[in-house]
VOGU-3710 file (C-alpha; in Angstrom, 3 decimals, decimal comma):
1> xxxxxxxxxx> 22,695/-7,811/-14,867  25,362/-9,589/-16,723  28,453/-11,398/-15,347  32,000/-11,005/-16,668  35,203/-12,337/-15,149  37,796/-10,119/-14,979  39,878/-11,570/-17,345  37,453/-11,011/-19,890  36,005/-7,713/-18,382  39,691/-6,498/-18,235
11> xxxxxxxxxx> 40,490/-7,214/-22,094  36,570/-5,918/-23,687  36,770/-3,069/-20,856  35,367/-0,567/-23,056  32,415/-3,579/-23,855  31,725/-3,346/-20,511  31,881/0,105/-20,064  29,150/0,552/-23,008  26,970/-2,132/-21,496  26,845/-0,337/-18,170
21> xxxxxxxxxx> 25,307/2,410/-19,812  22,818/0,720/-22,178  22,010/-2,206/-19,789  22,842/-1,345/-16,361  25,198/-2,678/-13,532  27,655/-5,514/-15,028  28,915/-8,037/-12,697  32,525/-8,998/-12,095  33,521/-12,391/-11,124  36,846/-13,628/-9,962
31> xxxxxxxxxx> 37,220/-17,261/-9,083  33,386/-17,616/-9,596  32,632/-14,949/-6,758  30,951/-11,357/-7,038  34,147/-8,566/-6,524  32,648/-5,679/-8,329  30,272/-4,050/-10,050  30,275/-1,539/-12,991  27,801/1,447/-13,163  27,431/4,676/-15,075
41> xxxxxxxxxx> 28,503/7,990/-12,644  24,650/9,185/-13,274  24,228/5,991/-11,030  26,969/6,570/-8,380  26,621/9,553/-7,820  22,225/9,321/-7,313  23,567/6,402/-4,811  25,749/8,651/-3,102  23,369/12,059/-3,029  22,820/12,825/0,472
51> xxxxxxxxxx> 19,420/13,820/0,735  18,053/14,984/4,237  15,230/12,962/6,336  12,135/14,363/4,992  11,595/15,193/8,666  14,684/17,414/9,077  13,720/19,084/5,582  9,887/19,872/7,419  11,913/21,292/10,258  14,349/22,904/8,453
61> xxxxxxxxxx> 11,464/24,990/5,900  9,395/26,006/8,918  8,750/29,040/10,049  12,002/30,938/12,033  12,539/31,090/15,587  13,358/35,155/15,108  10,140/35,639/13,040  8,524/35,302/16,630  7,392/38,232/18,662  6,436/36,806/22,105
71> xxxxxxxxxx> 5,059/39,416/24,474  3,218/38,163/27,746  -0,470/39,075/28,381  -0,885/40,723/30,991  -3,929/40,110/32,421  -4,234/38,180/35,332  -7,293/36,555/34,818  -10,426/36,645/36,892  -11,312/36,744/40,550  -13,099/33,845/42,095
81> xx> -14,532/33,066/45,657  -13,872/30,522/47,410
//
């Protein structure tokens, strides 16, 4: 990742646009500490997709509670001595 500080990210903006996208995240400094960080939107917005619990998508694609006929058996079972 390369570093610029703002005053030089500010006046070759459209440098560090360009080297987002060939490159990756660029680093901006002010006062020698990280403030911000420059990617493509292809990259914010996979960081932001919301993308369900793989556990919630098992639950949600399996089978429906109305697909369900429940019917009680009716036999009682068997007689036994005791």
């Amino acid at each position: 990742m390369a570093t610029w500080q703002v005053q030089e990210a500010k006046t070759k903006f459209s440098e560090v646009l360009e080297e987002a996208a060939r490159s990756g995240p660029q680093i901006i400094t002010k006062h020698g500490k990280k403030r911000a960080v420059v990617i493509t939107i292809e990259d914010f917005e996979r960081l932001h997709r919301r993308e369900p619990d793989p556990f919630v998508l098992f639950l949600m694609n399996g089978p429906k509670v109305e697909d369900f006929e429940i019917e009680r058996d009716k036999d009682t079972g068997r007689e036994i001595e005791l």
